[in-house]
C-alpha positions as CSV (number, residue, x, y, z in Angstrom):
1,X,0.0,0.0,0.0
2,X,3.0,2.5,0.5
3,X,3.6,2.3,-3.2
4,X,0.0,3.1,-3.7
5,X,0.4,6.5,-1.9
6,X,3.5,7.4,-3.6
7,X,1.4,7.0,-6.8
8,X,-1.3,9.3,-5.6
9,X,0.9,11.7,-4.3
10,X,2.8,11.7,-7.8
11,X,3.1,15.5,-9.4
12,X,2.6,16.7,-13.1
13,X,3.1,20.4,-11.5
14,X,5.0,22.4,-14.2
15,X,6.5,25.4,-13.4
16,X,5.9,28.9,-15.6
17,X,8.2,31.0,-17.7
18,X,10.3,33.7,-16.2
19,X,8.3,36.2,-14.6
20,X,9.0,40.1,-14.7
21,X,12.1,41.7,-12.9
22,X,10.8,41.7,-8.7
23,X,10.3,44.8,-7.0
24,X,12.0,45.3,-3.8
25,X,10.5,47.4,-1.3
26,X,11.9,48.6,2.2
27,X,14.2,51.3,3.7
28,X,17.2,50.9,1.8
29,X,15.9,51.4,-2.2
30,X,18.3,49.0,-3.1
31,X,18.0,47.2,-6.2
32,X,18.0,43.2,-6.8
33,X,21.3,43.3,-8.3
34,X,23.1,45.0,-5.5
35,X,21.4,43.0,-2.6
36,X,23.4,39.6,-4.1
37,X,26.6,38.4,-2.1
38,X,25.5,41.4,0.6
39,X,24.5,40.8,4.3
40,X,21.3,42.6,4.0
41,X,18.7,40.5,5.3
42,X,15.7,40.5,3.0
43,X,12.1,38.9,3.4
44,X,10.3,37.0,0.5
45,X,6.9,37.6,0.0
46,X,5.1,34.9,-1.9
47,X,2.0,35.4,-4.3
48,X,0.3,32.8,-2.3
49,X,-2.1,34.4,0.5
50,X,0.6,36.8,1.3
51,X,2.7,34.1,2.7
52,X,6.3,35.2,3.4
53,X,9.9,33.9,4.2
54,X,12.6,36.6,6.4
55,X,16.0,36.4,7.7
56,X,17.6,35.6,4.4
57,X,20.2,36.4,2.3
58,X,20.2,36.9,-1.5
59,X,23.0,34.2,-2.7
60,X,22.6,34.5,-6.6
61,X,20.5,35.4,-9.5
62,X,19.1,32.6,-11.8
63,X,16.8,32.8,-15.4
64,X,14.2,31.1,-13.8
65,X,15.0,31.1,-10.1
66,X,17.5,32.8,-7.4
67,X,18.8,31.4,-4.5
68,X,19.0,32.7,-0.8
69,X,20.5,31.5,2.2
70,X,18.4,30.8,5.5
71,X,19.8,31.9,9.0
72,X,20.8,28.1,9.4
73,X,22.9,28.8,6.8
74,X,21.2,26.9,4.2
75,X,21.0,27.2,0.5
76,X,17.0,27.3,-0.9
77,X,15.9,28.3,-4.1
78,X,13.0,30.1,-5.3
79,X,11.2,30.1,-8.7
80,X,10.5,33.9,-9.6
81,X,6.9,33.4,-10.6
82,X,6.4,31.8,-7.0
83,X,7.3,35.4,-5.4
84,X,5.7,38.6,-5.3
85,X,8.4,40.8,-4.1
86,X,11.7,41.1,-2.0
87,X,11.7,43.3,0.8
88,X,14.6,44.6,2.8
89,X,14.9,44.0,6.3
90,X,15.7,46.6,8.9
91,X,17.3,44.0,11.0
92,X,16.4,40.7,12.3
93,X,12.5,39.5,12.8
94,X,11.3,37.0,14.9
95,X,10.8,33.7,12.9
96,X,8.2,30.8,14.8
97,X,10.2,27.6,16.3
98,X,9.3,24.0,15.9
99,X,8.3,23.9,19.0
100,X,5.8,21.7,21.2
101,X,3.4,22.9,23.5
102,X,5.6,23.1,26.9
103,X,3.4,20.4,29.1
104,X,4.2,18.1,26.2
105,X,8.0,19.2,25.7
106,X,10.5,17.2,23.9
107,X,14.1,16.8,25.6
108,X,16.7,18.7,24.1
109,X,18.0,14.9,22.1
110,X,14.1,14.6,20.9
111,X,14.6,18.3,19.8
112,X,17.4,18.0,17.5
113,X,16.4,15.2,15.9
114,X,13.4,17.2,14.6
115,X,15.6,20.2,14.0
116,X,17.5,17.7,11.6
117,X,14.4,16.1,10.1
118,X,13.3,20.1,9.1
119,X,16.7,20.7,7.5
120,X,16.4,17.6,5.6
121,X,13.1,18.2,4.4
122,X,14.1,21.5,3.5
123,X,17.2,20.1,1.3
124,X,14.1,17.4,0.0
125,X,12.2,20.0,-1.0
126,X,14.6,22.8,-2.8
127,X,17.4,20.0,-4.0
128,X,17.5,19.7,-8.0
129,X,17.5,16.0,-8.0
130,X,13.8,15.8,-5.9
131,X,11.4,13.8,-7.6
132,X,8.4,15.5,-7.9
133,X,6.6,12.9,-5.3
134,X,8.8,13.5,-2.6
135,X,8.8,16.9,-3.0
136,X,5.5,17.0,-2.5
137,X,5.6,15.1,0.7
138,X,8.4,17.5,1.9
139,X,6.5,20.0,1.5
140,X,3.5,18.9,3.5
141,X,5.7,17.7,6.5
142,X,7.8,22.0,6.2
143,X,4.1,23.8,5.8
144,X,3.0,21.7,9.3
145,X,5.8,23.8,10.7
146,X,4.4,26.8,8.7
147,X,7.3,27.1,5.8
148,X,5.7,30.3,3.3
149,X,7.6,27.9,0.3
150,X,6.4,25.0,0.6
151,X,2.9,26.7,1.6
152,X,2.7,28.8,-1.0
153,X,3.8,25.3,-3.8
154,X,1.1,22.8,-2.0
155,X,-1.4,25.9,-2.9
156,X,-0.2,25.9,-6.6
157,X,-0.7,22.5,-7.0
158,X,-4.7,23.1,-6.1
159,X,-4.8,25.7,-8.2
160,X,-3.4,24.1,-11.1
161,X,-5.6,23.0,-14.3
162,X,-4.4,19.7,-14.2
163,X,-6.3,17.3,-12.6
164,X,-3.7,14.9,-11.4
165,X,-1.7,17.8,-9.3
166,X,-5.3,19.2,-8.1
167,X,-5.1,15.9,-5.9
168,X,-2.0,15.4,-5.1
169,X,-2.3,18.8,-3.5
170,X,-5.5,17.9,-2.2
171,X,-4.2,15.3,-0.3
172,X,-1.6,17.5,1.5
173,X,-4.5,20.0,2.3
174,X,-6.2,16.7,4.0
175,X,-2.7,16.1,5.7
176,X,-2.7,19.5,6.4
177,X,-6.3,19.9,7.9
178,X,-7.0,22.3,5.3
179,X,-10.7,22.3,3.4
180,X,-10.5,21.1,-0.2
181,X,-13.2,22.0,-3.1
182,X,-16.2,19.4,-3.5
183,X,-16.2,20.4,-7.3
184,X,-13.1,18.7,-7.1
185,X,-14.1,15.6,-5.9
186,X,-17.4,15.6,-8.2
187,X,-14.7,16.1,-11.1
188,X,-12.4,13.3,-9.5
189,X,-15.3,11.0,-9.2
190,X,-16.3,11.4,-12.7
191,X,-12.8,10.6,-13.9
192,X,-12.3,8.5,-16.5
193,X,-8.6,8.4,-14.5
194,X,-9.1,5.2,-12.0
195,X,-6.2,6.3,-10.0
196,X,-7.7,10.3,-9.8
197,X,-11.5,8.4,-8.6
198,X,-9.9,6.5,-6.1
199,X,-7.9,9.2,-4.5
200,X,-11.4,11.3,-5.3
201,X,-13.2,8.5,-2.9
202,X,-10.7,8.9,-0.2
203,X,-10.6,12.5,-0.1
204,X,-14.5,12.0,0.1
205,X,-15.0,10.1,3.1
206,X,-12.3,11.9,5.2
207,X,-13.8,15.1,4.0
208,X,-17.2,14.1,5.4
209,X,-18.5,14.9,2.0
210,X,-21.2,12.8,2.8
211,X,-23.4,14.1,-0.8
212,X,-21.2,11.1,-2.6
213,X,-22.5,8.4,-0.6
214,X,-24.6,7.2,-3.7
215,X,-21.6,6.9,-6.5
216,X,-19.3,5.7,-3.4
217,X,-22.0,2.4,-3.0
218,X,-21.7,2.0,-6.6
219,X,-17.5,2.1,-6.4
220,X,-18.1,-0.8,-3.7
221,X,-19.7,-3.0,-5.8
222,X,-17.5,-2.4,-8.7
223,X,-15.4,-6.0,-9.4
224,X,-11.7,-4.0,-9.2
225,X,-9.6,-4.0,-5.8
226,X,-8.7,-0.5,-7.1
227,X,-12.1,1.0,-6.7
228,X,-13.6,-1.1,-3.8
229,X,-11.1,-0.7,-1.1
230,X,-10.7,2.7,-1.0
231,X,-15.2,3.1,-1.5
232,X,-15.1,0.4,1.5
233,X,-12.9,3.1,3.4
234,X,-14.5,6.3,2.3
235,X,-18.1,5.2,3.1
236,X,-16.8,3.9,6.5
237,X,-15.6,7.2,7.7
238,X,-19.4,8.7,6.3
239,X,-20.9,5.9,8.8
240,X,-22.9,4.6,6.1
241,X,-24.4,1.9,7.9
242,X,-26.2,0.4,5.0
243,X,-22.4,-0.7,3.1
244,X,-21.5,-3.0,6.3
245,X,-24.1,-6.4,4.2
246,X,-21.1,-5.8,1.8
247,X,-17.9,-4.6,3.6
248,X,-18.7,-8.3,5.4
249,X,-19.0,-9.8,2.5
250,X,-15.6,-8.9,1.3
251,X,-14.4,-10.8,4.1
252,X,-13.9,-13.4,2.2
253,X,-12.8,-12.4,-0.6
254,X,-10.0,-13.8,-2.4
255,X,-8.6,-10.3,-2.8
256,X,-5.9,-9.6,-0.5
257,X,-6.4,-5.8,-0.8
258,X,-10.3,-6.0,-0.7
259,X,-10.0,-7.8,2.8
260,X,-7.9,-5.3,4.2
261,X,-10.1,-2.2,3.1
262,X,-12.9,-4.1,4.7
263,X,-11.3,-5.0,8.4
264,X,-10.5,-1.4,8.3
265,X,-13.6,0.0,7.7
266,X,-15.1,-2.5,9.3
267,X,-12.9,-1.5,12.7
268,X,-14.0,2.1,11.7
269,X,-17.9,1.8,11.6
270,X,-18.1,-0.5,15.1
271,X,-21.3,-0.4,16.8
272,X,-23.2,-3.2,18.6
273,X,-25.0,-4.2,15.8
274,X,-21.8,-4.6,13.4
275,X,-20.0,-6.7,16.6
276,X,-23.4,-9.2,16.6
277,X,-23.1,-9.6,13.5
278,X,-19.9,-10.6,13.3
279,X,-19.9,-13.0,16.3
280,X,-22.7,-14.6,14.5
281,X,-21.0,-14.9,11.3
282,X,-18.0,-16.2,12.7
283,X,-20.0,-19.3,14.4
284,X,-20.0,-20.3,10.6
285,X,-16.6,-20.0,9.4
286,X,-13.0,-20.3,9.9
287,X,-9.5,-19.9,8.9
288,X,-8.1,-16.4,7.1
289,X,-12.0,-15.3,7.5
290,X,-12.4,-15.6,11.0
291,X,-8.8,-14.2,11.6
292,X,-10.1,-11.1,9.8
293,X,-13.2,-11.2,12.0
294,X,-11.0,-11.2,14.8
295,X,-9.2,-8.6,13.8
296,X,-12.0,-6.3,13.7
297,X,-13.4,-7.4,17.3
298,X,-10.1,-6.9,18.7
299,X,-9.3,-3.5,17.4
300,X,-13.2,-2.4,19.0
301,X,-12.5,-3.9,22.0
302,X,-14.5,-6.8,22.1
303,X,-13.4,-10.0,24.1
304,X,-14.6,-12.6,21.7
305,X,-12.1,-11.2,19.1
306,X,-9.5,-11.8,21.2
307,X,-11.0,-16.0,22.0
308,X,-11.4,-15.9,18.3
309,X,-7.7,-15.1,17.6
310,X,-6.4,-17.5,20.0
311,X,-8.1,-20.3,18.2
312,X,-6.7,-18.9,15.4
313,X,-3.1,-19.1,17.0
314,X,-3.6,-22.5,18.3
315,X,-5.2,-24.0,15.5
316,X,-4.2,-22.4,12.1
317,X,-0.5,-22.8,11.7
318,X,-0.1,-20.9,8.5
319,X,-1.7,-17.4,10.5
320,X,0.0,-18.4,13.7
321,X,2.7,-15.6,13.1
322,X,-0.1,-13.1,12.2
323,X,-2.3,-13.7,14.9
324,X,0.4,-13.5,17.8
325,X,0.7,-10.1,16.2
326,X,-2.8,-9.3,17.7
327,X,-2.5,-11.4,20.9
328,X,0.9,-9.9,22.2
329,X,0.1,-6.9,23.0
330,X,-3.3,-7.9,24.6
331,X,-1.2,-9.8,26.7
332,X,-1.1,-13.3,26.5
333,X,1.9,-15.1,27.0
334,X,1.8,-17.9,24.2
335,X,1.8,-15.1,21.6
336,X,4.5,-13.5,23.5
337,X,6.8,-16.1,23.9
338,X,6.2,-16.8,20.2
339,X,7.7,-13.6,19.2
340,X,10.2,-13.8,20.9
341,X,11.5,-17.3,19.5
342,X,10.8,-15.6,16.0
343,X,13.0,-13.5,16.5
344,X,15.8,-15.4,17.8
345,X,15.5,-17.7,14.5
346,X,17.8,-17.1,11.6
347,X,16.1,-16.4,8.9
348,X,15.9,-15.9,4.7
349,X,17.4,-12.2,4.6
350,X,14.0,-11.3,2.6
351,X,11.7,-8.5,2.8
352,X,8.5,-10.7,3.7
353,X,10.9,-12.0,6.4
354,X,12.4,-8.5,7.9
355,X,8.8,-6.9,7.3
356,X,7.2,-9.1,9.5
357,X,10.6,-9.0,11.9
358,X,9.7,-5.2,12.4
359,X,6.1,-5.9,13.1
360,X,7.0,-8.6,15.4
361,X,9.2,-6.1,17.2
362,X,6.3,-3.4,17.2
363,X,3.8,-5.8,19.3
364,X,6.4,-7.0,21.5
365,X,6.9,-3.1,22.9
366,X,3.3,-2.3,22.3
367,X,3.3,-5.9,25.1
368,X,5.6,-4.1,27.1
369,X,8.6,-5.2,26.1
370,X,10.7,-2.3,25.2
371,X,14.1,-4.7,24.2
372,X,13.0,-5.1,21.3
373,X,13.9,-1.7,20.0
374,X,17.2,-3.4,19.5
375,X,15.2,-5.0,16.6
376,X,14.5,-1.6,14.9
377,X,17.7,-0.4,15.5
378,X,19.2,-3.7,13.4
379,X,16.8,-3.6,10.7
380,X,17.9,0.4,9.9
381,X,21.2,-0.5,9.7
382,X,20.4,-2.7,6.5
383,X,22.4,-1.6,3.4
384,X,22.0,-2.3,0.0
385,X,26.0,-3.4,0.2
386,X,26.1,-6.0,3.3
387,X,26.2,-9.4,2.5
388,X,25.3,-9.4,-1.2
389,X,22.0,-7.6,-0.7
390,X,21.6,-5.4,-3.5
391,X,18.6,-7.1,-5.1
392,X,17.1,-6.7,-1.3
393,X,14.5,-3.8,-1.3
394,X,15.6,-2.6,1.9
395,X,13.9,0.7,1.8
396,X,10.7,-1.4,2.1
397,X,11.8,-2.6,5.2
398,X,13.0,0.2,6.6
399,X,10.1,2.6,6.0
400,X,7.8,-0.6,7.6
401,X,10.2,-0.2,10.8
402,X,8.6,3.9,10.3
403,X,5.3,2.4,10.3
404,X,6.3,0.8,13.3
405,X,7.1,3.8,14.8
406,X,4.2,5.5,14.0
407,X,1.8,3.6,15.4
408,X,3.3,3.2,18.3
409,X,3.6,6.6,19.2
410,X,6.5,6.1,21.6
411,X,8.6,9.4,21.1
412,X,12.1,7.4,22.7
413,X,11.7,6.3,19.6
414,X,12.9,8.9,18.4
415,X,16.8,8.7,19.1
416,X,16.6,5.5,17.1
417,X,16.0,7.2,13.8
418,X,18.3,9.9,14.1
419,X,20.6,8.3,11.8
420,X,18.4,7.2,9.0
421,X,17.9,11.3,8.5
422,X,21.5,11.2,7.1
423,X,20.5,7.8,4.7
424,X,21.7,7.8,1.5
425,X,18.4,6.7,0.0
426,X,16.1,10.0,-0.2
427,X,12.6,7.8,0.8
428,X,14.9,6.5,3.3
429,X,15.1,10.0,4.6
430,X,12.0,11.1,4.1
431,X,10.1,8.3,5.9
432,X,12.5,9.0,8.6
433,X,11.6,12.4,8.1
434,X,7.6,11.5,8.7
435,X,8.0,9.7,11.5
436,X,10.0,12.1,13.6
437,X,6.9,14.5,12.3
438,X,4.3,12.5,13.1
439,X,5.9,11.5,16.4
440,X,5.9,14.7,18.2
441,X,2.6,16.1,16.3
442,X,-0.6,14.2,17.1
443,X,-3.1,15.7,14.7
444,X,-0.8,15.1,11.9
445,X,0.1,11.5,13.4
446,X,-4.4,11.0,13.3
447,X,-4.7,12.0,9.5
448,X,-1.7,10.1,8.6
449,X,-3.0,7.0,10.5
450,X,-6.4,7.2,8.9
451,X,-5.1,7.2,4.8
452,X,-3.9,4.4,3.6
453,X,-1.0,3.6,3.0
């Protein structure tokens, strides 16, 4: 599903021609030309909603762009037809900190690492070689800490003609918590683009846009994966009680992508009469169906999941390793003692393998179990290099690690990703990057959470 996001999140954002000469305003009268090399501090104000960017310094003069350098001494470029105007400073202003709110402070280690994570986005975001995907994603993660640039270049991908970079800067608006135009989900949803209607669905059900409900019933009963799991997720956060006859029905679906759309928006509807009818269906059934069942029940609170999953454990050999996922950090011993044999094994060097090693780690610390970091810690160490492993997709692996992370919400976590900000893989980074992000801010760490991915 990570690949699936990078797709939606892929840019067709083109930038203009040179714009005319900016005008600088301020004290000083100086021109453009004479402001290069100088120590003049200089603000950049940006078309977008008056958005702008001080303490810099202009470094050079481009055709297209010019370059400044930040009070952190870094290099970030700007396109001209971004900007409005250059003004010149007076002296310093105050600039606002990546900082928590004090009751929930981060230690002064916890604090640079997300001082880091900023000045890597920021290199993500400006550098030449940045595919356009991640630089979307950069951007996001800089305008949470309320960076004008990247602002102001989420805001022109909305207000773009092109309906592909409409959504992906749609879904940083949603990332964002930022309202996003229903005339552009009615045109998503009419889309003869399967990719742009299934972002379009998304966007739909975590917008609450609740006037879609009829063509989202009619993307759930369409026959592609592509189209039913994200309808099966939209409608779910619309509580549309009258999809859960289906979203149970894809429960047993031979569709691996179909049954995970519908445990999740299964788990997000709940309710009393979703959890009887699912105790009564599971009576019937058995195997990956009734682990799925479980699944649900569990993640609602419900005690018969949990008696469900330990069958499953005990009785299923082929799920065992799934289902001790579920049971560790419940608490039961058997699935904990499982894990931790797992994990002593040697095993095939695969990414099946050292995905499900980092999800193993993840329920034995959500048990309790906090040695298991040592786990993490191994796994982002993986290179490309050691032992023959360049065929291994390691960046898979590490950015399920990042999952890991995420979800558990542990910010001590947070010293043991330090060093994958300096990785020489730039998803590498960047998933590092939106972990430390979504570590130490909560809303972000929700909206994340509830798109797939």
């Amino acid at each position: 599903m990570r690949r699936l996001i990078a797709s939606l999140l892929l840019c067709c954002f083109t930038p203009l021609c040179l714009a005319a000469p900016l005008r600088v305003t301020g004290p000083s009268g100086q021109s453009l030309e004479s402001l290069v090399g100088s120590d003049t501090l200089i603000t950049v104000v940006l078309k977008a909603k008056g958005a702008e960017d001080p303490n810099l310094k202009l470094h050079s003069l481009g055709d297209t762009y010019f370059v400044v350098i930040t009070d952190a001494n870094k290099r970030v470029t700007y396109p001209y037809d971004m900007v409005d105007s250059i003004r010149v400073q007076e002296g310093a202003v105050e600039k606002p900190e990546f900082k928590l709110d004090p009751s929930r402070g981060l230690t002064a280690n916890d604090q640079e690492v997300v001082d880091r994570a900023i000045q890597r986005l920021e290199g993500l975001f400006t550098g030449s070689d940045t595919s356009q995907e991640r630089k979307v994603k950069a951007a996001t993660l800089l305008a949470l800490n309320g960076n004008a640039g990247a602002e102001a270049y989420l805001d022109s991908l909305v207000n773009s003609n092109d309906l592909p970079t409409q959504f992906d800067g749609a879904i940083a608006y949603y990332m964002l918590n930022k309202e996003f135009s229903r005339k552009l989900l009615r045109e998503g949803l009419e889309s003869g683009n399967r990719q742009i209607r299934a972002t379009a669905a998304l966007l739909a059900g975590l917008g609450g846009a609740s006037e879609f409900t009829p063509e989202l019933m009619s993307m759930l009963n369409d026959r592609s994966a592509e189209h039913v799991a994200p309808a099966a997720i939209a409608l779910a956060h619309l509580n549309s009680r009258e999809a859960i006859p289906q979203l149970i029905s894809l429960l047993s679906s031979l569709n691996e992508e179909k049954n995970e759309a519908s445990v999740r928006a299964l788990t997000i509807l709940g309710g009393d009469d979703l959890v009887e009818q699912l105790e009564a269906r599971a009576k019937n059934t058995s195997g990956q169906e009734l682990f799925r069942i479980a699944q649900v029940l569990i993640a609602l609170g419900n005690e018969t999941g949990l008696k469900m999953m330990k069958h499953v454990f005990n009785d299923q050999p082929t799920i065992t390793p799934q289902a001790a996922l579920f049971l560790a950090p419940a608490g039961d011993y058997d699935a904990e003692q499982y894990l931790r044999d797992q994990i002593k094994r040697r095993i095939t060097e695969d990414e099946p393998n050292l995905v499900y090693r980092a999800q193993n780690a993840g329920a034995l610390i959500a048990a309790g179990d906090s040695s298991a970091q040592a786990v993490f810690q191994q796994l982002l160490r993986l290179s490309t290099v050691d032992k023959g492993r360049e065929n291994l997709a390691y960046q898979n692996v590490k950015s399920a690690v990042f999952e890991e992370f995420i979800k558990l919400q542990e910010r001590g976590l947070l010293t043991i990703l330090y060093p994958s900000l300096e990785d020489s893989d730039p998803w590498v980074t960047l998933d590092a990057c939106n972990a430390a992000i979504a570590l130490v801010k909560p809303e972000y760490r929700e909206r994340y959470l509830k798109f797939p991915h």
